[in-house]
Phi, psi and omega in degrees: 000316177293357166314287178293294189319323175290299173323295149006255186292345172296316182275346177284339183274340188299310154325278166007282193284301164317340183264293227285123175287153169303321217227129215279175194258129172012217062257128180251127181282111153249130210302314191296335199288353173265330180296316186284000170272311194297342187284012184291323186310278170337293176324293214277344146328312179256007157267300216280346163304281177318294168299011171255344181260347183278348195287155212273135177249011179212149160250137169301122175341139170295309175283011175288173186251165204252101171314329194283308203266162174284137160206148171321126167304172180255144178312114180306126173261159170272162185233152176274124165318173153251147199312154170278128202274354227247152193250359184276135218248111152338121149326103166316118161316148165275158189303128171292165169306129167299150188303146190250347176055043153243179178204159172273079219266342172154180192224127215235140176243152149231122180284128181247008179279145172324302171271006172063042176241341178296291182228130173219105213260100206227152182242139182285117163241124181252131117307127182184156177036037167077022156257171166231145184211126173275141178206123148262150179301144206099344155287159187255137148211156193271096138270154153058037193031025137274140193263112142291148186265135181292166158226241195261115161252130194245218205262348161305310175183199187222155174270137168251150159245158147279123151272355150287321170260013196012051151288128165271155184215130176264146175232143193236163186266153153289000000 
């Protein structure tokens, strides 16, 4: 055992001695290293720039408004009609039309004349119940299993008809 031990540390001084330069090493003077302190300089010269110009010079108002909080709306007060001076009793309104839960969503022209003046041929796009529905006039379409007839659409809207009660009904665009 004292054998390997001795063997041991004989080859780590041999290593060693072998690692170890003979001849000491140079000190090199580098041009760069006063230029890399001054741009050190500088670098720390333009943060201390920056973070004097990000700090705030007003602290924000107490009373502005706070984007985080909740706050109560201020209370509606209601106002009263003032009485009708006319001694004639309102007209009954007529019964409105019932909703038809369609709507006029736009309108398509195709001019078919040379000069687009001749014939002009325009389809209704209507929406309702989770439908879409293109129609020219004379066409039929079915919702809730009632059917209407398109009737005249002009640049305004399109006519409906019922075909159970041939009530006409208009849809205007929005």
């Amino acid at each position: 055992m004292l054998f390997i031990a001795a063997g041991s540390a004989a080859c780590a001084a041999w290593f060693s001695a072998a690692m170890t330069p003979r001849t000491p090493l140079p000190v090199v003077e580098r041009e760069g290293a006063t230029r890399t302190i001054e741009t050190g300089a500088a670098l720390a010269r333009e943060i201390a720039r920056l973070h004097e110009r990000l700090r705030p010079d007003a602290a924000p108002s107490p009373d502005a408004r706070n984007l985080f909080a909740f706050r109560a709306s201020r209370a509606v007060r209601a106002v009263a009609a003032p009485p009708s001076m006319s001694p004639v009793a309102a007209a009954p309104q007529p019964a409105a039309a019932p909703d038809l839960g369609l709507r006029l969503s736009g309108l398509a022209e195709d001019h078919a004349g040379t000069d687009g003046a001749h014939d002009v041929a325009r389809t209704a796009i209507i929406t309702g119940r989770g439908q879409v529905f293109l129609v020219q006039a004379g066409e039929t379409l079915t919702v809730d299993g009632v059917t209407y007839t398109v009737g005249r659409i002009d640049a305004d809207g399109v006519d409906l008809t019922d075909q159970r009660d041939s009530r006409s009904r208009r849809l205007v665009l929005k």
